[in-house]
Backbone as CSV, one residue per row, in Angstrom:
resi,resn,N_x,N_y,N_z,CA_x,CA_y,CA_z,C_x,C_y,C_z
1,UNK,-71.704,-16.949,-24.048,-72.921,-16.533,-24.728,-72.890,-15.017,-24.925
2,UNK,-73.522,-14.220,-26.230,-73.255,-13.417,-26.282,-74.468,-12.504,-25.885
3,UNK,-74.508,-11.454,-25.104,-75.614,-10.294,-24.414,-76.083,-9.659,-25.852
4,UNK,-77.230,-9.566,-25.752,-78.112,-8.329,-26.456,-79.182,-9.461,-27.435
5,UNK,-80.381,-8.292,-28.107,-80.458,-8.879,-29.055,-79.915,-9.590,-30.485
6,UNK,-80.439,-10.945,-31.246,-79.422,-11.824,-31.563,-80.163,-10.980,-33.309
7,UNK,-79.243,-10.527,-34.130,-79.197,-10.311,-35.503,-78.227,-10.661,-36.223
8,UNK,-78.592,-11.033,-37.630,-77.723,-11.603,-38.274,-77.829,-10.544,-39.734
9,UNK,-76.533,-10.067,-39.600,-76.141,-9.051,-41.107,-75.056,-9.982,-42.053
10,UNK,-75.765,-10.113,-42.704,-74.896,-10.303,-43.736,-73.931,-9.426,-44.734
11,UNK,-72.858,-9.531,-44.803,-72.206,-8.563,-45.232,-71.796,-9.092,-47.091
12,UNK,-72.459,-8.096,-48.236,-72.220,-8.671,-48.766,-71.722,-8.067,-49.930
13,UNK,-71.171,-7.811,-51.343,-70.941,-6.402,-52.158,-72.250,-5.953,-52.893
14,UNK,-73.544,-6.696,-52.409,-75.198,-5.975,-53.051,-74.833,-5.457,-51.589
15,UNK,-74.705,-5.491,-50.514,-75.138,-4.434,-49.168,-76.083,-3.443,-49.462
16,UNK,-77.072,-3.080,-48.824,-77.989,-1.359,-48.880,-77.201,-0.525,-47.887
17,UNK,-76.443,-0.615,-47.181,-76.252,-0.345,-45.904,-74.773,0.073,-45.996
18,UNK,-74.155,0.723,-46.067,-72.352,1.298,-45.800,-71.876,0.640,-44.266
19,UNK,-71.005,0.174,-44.611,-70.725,-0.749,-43.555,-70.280,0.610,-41.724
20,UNK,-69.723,1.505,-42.440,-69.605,2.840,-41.325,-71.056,3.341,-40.799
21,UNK,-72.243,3.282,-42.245,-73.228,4.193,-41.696,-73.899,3.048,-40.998
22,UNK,-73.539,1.480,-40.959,-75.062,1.156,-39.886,-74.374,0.964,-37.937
23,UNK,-75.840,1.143,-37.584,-75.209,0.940,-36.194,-75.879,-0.416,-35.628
24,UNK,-74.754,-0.681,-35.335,-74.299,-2.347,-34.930,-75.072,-2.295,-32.906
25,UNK,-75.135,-3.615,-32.623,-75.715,-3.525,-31.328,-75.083,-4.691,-30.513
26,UNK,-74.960,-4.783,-29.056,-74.685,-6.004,-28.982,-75.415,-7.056,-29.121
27,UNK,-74.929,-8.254,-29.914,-75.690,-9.093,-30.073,-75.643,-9.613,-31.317
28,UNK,-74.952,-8.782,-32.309,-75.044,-8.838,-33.520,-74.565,-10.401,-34.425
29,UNK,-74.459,-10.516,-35.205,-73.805,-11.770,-35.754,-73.131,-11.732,-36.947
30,UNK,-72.194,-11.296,-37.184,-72.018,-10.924,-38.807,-71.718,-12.162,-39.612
31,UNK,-71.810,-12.360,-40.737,-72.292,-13.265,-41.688,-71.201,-12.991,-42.756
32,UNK,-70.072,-13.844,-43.197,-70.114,-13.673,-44.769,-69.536,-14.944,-44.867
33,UNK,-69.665,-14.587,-46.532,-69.426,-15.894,-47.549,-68.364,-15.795,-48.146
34,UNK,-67.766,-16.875,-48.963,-66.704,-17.326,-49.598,-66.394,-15.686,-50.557
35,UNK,-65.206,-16.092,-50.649,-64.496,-14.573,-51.552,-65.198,-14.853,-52.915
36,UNK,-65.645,-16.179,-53.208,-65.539,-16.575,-54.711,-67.093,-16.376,-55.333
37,UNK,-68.062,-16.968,-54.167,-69.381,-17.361,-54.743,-70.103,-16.039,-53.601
38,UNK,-69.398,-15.609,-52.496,-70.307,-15.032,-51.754,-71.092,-16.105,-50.791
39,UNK,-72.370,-14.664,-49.890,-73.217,-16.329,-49.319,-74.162,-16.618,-50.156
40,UNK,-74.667,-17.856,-49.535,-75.704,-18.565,-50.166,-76.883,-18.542,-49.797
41,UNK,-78.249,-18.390,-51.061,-79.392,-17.168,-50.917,-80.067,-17.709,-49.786
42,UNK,-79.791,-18.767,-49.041,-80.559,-19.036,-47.674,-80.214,-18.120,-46.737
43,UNK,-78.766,-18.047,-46.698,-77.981,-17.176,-45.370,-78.707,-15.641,-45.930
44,UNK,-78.969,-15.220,-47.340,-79.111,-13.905,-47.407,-80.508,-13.920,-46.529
45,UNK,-81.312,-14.761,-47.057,-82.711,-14.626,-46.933,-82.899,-14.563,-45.145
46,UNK,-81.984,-15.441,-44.430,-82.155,-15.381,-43.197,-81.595,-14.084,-42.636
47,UNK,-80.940,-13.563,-43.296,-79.978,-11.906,-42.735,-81.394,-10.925,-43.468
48,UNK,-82.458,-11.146,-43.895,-83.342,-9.962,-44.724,-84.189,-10.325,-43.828
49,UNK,-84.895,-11.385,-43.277,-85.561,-11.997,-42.470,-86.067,-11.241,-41.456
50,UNK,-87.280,-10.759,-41.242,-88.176,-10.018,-39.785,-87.799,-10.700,-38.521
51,UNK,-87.581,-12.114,-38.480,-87.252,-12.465,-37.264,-85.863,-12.643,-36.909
52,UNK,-84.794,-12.438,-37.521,-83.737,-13.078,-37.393,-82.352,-11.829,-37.969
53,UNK,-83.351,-11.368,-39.204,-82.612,-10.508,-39.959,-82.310,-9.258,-39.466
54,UNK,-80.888,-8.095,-39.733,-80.713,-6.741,-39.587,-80.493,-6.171,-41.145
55,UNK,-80.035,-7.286,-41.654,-79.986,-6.834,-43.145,-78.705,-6.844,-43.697
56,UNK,-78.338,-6.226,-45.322,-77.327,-6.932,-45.671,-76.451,-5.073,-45.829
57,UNK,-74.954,-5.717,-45.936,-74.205,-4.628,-45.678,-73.095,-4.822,-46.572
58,UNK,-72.741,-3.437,-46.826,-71.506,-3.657,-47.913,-70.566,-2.755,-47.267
59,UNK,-68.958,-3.397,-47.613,-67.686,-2.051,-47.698,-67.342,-2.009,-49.165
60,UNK,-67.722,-0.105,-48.824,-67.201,0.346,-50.173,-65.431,-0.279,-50.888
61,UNK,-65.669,-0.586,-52.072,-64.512,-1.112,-52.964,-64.540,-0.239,-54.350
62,UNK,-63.121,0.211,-54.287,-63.121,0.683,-55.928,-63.383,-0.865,-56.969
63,UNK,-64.133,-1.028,-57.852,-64.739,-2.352,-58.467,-63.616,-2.301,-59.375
64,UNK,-63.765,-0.962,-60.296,-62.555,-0.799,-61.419,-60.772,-1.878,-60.869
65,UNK,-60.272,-1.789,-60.113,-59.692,-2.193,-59.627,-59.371,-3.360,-58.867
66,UNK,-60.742,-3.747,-58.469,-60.643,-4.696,-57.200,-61.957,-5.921,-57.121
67,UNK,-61.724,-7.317,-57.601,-63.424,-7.889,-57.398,-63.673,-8.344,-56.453
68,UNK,-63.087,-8.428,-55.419,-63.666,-8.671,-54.325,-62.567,-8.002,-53.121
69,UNK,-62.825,-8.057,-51.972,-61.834,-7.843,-50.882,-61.365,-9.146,-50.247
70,UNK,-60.733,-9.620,-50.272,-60.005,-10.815,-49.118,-60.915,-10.497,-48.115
71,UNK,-61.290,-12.244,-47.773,-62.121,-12.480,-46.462,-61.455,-12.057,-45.291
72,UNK,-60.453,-11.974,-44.962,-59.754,-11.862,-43.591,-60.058,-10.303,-43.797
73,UNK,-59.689,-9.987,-44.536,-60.252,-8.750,-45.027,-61.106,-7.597,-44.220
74,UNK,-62.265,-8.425,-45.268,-63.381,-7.634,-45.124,-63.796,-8.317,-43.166
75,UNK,-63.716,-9.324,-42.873,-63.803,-9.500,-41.231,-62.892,-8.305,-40.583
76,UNK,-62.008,-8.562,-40.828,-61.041,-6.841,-39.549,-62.062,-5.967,-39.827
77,UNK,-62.522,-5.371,-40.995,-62.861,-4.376,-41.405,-64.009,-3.984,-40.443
78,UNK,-65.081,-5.285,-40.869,-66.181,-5.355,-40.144,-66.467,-5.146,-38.930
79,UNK,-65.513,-6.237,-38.276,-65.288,-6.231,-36.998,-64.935,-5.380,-36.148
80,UNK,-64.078,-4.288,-36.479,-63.381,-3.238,-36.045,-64.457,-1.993,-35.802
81,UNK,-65.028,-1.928,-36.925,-65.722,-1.167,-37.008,-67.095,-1.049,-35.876
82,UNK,-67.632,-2.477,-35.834,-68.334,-2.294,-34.788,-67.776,-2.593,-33.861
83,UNK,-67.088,-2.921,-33.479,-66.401,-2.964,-31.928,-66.283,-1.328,-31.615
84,UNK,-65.584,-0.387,-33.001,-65.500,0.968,-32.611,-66.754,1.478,-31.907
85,UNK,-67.917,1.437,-32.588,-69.330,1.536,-32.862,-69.520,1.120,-30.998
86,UNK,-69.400,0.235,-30.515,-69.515,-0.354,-29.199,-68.405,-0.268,-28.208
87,UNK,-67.450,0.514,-28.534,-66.522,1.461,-27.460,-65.964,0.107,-27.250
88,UNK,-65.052,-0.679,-28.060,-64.270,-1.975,-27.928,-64.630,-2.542,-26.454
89,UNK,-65.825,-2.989,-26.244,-66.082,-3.644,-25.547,-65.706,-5.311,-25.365
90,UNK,-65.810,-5.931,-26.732,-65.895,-7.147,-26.508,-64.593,-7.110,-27.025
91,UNK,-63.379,-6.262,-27.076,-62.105,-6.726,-27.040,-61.389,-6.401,-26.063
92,UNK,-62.035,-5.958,-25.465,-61.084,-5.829,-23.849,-60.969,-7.480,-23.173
93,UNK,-59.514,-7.460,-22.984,-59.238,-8.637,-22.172,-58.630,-8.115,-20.386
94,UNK,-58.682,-9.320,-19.764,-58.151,-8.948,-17.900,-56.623,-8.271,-18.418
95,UNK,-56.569,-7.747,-17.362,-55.322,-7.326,-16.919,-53.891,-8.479,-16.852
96,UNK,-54.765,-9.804,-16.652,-53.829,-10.899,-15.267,-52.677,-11.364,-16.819
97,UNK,-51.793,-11.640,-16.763,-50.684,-12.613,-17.169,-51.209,-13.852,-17.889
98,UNK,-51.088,-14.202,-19.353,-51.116,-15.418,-20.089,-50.730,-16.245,-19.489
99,UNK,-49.385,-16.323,-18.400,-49.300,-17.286,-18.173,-49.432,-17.689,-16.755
100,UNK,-49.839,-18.976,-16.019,-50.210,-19.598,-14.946,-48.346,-19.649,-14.387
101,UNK,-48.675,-20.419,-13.323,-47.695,-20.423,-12.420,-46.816,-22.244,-12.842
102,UNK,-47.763,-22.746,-13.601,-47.612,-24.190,-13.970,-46.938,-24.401,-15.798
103,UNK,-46.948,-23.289,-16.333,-46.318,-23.158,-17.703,-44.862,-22.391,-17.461
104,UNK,-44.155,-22.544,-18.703,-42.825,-22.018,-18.644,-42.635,-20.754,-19.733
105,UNK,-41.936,-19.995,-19.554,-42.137,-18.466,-20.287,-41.503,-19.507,-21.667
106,UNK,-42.306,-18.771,-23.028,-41.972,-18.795,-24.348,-40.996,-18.030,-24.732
107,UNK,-39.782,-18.110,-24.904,-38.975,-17.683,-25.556,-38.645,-17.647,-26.797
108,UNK,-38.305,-16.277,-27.337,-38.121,-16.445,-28.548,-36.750,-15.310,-29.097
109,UNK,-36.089,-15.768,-30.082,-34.784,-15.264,-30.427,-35.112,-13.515,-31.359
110,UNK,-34.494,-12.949,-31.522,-34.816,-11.796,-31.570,-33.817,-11.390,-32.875
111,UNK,-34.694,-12.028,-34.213,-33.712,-11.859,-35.464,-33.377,-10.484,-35.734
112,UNK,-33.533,-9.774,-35.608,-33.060,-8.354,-35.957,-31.883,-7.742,-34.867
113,UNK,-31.817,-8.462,-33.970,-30.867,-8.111,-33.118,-28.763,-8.353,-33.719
């Protein structure tokens, strides 16, 4: 479960919001939609929303050039950003070893060698 208050931003290319200038909290939820159609005006309406909503957010794109950003995309982007924003908190993993004492090491061949 995730700590903080629960908001939902939708990230979208109408955004009011520069995806650097807003500050993210824990708790957040980010939101997007298909590369093709975007989201759909329920998800916006629930991301604009007094109870639920933080609002909608854009990363700057040269348009001349570019109509949309790739979803995997624009998620690193997003994501990164507030994790920066929150001192990579929720990407810190343990210290301990992937593997248990009951699995066998993955090996793998080393083509450039």
């Amino acid at each position: 479960m995730q700590d903080g208050e629960k908001r939902l931003l939708a990230f979208t290319k109408r955004g009011t919001v520069t995806h650097s200038d807003f500050s993210y909290r824990k708790g957040d939820w980010l939101v997007f939609g298909s590369e093709t159609s975007g989201l759909p005006p329920e998800a916006l309406l629930d991301c604009k929303s007094e109870s639920l909503g933080g609002g909608t957010i854009r990363i700057p794109m040269v348009e001349t050039y570019v109509r949309c950003l790739n979803l995997s995309v624009s998620v690193g982007i997003a994501l990164y950003e507030a994790s920066r924003q929150l001192n990579y908190e929720q990407l810190e993993t343990s210290s301990e070893p992937c593997m248990n004492s009951i699995e066998t090491p993955f090996l793998t061949e080393d083509i450039f060698a």
